[in-house]
C-alpha positions in Angstrom: -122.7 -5.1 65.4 -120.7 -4.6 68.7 -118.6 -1.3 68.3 -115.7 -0.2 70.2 -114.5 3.2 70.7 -110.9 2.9 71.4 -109.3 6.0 72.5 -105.6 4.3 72.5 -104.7 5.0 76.2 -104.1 2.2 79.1 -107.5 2.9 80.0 -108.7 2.3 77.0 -106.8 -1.3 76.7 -108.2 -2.5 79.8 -111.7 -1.7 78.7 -110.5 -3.6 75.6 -110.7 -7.0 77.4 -114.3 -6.3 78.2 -115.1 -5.6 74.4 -113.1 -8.7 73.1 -115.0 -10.8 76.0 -118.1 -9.4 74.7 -117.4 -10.1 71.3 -117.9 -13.8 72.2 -121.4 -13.4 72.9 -122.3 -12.4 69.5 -123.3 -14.3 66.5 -120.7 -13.5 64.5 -117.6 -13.2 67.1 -116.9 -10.1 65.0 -115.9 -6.6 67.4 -115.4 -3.5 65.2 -112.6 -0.7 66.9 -113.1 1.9 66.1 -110.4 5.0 66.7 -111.4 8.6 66.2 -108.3 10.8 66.2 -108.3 14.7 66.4 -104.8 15.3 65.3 -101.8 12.8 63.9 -102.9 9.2 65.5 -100.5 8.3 68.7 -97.1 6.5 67.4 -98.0 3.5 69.6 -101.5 3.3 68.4 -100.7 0.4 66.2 -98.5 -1.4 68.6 -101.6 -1.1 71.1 -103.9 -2.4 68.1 -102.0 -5.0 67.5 -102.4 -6.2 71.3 -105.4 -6.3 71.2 -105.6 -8.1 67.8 -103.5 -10.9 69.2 -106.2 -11.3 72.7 -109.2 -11.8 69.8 -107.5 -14.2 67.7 -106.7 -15.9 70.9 -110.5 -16.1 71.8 -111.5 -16.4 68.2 -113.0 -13.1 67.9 -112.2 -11.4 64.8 -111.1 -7.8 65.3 -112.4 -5.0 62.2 -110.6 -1.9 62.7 -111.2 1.6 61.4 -109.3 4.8 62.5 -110.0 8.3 61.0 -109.4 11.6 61.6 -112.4 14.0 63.1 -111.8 16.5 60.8 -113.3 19.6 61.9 -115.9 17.7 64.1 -115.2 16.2 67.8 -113.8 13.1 68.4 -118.0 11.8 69.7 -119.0 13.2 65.6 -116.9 10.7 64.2 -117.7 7.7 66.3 -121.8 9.1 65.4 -120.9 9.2 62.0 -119.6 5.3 61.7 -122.8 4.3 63.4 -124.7 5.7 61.2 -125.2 3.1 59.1 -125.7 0.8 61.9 -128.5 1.7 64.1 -128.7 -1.5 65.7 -125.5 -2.0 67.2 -124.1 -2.2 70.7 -121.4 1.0 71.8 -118.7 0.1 74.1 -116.4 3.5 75.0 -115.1 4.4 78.4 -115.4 7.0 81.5 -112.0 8.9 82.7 -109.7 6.4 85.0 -108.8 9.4 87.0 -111.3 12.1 87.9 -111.0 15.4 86.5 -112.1 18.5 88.3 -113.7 15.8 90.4 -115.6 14.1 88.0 -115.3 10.4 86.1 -117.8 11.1 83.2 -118.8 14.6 83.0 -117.5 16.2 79.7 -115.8 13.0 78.4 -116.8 11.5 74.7 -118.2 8.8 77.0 -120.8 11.0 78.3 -121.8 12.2 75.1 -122.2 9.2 73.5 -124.1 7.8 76.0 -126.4 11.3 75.3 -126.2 11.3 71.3 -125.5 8.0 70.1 -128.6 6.1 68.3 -127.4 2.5 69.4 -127.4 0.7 72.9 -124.7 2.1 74.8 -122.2 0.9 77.4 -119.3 2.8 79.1 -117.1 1.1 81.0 -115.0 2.3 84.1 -112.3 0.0 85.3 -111.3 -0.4 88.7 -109.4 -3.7 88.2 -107.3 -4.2 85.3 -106.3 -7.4 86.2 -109.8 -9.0 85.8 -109.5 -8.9 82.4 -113.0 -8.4 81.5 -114.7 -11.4 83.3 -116.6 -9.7 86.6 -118.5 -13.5 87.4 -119.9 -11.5 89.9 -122.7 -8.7 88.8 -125.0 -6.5 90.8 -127.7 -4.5 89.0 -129.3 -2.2 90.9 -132.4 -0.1 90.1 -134.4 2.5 91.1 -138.7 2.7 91.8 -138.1 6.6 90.5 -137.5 5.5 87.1 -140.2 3.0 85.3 -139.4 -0.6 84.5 -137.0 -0.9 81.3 -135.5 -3.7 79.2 -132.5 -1.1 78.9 -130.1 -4.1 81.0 -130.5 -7.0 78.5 -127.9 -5.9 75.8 -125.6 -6.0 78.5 -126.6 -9.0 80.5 -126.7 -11.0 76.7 -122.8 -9.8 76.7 -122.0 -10.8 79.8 -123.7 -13.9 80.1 -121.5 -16.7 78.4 -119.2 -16.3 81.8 -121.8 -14.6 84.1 -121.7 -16.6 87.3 -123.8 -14.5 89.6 -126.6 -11.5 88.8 -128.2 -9.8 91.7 -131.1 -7.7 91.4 -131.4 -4.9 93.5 -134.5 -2.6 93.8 -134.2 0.6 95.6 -136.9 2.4 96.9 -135.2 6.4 98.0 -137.1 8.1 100.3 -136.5 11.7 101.7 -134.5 11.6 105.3 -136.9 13.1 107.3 -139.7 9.8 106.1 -137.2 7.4 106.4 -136.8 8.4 110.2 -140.7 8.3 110.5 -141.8 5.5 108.6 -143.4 2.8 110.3 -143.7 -0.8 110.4 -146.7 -0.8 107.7 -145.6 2.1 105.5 -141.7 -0.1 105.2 -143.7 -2.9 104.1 -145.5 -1.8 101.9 -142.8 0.1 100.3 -141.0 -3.5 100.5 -143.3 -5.5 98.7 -143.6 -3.0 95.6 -140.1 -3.3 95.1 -139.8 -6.6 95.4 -142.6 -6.9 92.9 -140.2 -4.0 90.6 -137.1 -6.8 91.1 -139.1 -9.8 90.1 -140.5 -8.4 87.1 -137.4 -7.3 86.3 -135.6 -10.7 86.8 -138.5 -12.1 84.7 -137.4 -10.0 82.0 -133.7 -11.1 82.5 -134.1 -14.6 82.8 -134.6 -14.2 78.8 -131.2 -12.9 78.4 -129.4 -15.7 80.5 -129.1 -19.5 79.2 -130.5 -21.5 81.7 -128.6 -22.6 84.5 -125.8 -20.9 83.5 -125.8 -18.6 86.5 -127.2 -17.9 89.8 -129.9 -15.3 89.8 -130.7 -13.1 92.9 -133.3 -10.5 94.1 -133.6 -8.0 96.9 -135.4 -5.0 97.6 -134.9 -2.1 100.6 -135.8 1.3 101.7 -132.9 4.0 102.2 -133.0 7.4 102.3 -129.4 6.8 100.8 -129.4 4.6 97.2 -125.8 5.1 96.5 -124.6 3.5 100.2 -127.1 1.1 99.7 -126.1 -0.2 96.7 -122.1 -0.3 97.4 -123.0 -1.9 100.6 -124.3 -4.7 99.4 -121.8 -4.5 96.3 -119.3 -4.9 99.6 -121.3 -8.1 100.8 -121.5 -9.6 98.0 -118.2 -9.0 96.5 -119.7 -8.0 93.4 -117.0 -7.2 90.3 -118.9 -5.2 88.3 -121.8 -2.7 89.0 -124.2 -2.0 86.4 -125.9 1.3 86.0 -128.6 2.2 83.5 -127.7 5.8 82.3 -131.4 6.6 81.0 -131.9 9.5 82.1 -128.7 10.8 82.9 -127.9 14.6 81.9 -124.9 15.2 79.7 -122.6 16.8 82.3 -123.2 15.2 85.9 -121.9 17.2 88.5 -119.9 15.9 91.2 -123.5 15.1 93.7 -124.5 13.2 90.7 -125.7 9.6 92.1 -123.8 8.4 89.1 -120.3 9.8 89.8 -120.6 8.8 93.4 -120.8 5.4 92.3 -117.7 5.8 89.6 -116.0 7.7 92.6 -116.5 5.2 95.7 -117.1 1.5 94.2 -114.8 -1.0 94.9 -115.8 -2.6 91.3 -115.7 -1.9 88.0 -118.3 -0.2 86.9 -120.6 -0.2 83.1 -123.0 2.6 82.3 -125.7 1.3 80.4 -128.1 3.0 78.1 -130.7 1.3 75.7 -131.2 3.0 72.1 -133.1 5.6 71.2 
């Protein structure tokens, strides 16, 4: 079941093209919003509903809403509480449009539902409203710090009905003062096991992607700086949406956080990606 948590802002609508767009990569074509109030819901909550409504019936997604108070829990217990039931499903919720106290994610609902919630998790942050949910253009990049996951599939099986282009990219970080002394034979080693990292990991992808339907690209490199390597080549690519896997990612990032770099500097949308637990 692919779940929305609509908060009922602008912010929120724009991330509601992605979910609708989504929604067509399931079997059913069925997206469930659901809106978790913590006092009286907004007045033009169902004017914003109804929106949305009329972009699903348009793409022939049928829309399944549900809005209910939070009662004396937080807005993240009631969106837990309707997943209860559902294990399985796919979260889609949203980080801040506008930083506060410099930060995109920390203390948001999105940050602790990517911590708490039981289901695969994705948290959108939009830089370009006008795209309307269809990037084309997708980098994924990864770290050799973290082991190999399958944590990226439920969100390259969304994409992947208008994915055009997926680049892999496989950082290997290294402390400033090796990068500056690493030599020829110590870069290529460290080249080849990450280009090893990004083949097994577009192995694992190719699964996830209907043949020929898009262009699938791999690249590995050294830095002693991930976060300007990967908007570099986000830059050279003109990549449209980054993807991030959000593993292991504390509950309140500060603002060094790799992570809120990334929200604060790319030129792209950006989705936060987390496999279930």
């Amino acid at each position: 079941m692919l779940v929305f948590a609509y908060d009922g802002s602008l912010n929120g609508d724009w991330i509601a093209h992605y979910a609708a767009r989504f929604a067509l990569a399931t079997a059913r074509r069925e997206l469930h919003l659901a809106h978790v109030h913590e006092r009286a819901p907004a007045p033009e909550l169902a004017g914003r509903i109804a929106r949305i409504a009329e972009e699903c019936q348009r793409l022939g997604v049928t829309l399944v809403t549900s809005i209910r108070d939070s009662g004396d829990g937080s807005v993240a217990d009631g969106v837990l509480s309707l997943l209860a039931a559902t294990p399985d499903s796919v979260l889609i919720t949203g980080t801040r449009a506008r930083p506060r106290n410099l930060s995109y994610l920390a203390g948001t609902v999105a940050a602790e539902l990517l911590a708490r919630a039981p289901c695969a998790v994705l948290a959108l942050h939009v830089a370009h409203p006008a795209m309307l949910g269809q990037p084309g253009r997708v980098l994924l990049p990864f770290s050799m710090a973290r082991p190999p996951s399958r944590a990226a599939l439920p969100l390259v099986q969304l994409l992947a009905p208008e994915l055009k282009e997926l680049h892999v990219l496989v950082v290997q970080e290294v402390s400033r003062l090796r990068f500056r002394l690493l030599g020829t034979r110590g870069a290529r080693r460290l080249i080849d096991g990450a280009l090893a990292r990004a083949n097994a990991i577009e192995a694992q992808l190719r699964e996830a992607l209907l043949a020929g339907r898009c262009r699938l690209d791999v690249s590995a490199v050294v830095s002693d700086d991930a976060v300007k390597e990967i908007l570099a080549l986000a830059g050279r690519l003109r990549s449209r949406l980054l993807g991030l896997d959000a593993s292991a990612l504390p509950l309140s990032p500060g603002y060094g956080h790799p992570i809120e770099q990334l929200l604060r500097d790319s030129g792209s949308d950006v989705v936060l990606y987390r496999a279930a637990l």
